[in-house]
C-alpha positions, 0 to 999 in steps of 0.5 A, spaced: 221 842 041 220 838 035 226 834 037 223 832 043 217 830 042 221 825 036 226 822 042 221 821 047 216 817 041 223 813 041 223 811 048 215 810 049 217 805 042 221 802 046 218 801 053 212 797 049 217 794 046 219 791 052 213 790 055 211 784 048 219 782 048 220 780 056 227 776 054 229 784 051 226 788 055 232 789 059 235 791 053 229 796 050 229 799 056 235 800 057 235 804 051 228 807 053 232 811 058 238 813 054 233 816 049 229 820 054 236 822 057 237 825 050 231 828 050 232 832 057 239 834 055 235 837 048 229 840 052 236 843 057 239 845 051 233 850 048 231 853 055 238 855 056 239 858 050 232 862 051 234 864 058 241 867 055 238 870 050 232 873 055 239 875 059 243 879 053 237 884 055 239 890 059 234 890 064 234 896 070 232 895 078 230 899 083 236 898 089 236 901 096 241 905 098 243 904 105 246 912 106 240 915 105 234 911 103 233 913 097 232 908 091 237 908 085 236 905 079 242 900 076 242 897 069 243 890 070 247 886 064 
């Protein structure tokens, strides 16, 4: 998360930049969004990690079972 928070300094860095630069502003804007785009594929990365490894986790449901209304429990990978 530290990364993240890093990347998107960056691209705060780069926005105020613009804003004392107008004949680069394109320029550092441009380079703003690339690094909040670096960013959001960062925080994509760790939340997919953290979510398969919530997954690994053998968890259990009730499931109906529509021939005699009776509740199973299954495992679920």
């Amino acid at each position: 998360m530290e990364t993240v928070r890093r990347l998107r300094a960056q691209a705060s860095l780069c926005r105020q930049s613009a804003a004392y630069h107008p004949d680069r502003s394109w320029k550092l804007l441009a380079e703003a969004e690339f690094w909040e785009h670096l960013a959001d594929a960062v925080l994509a990365e760790h939340f997919k990690e953290c979510t398969a490894s919530s997954l690994d986790v053998t968890q259990s449901r009730p499931i109906a079972n529509a021939n005699d209304k009776q509740w199973t429990t299954i495992a679920v990978a």
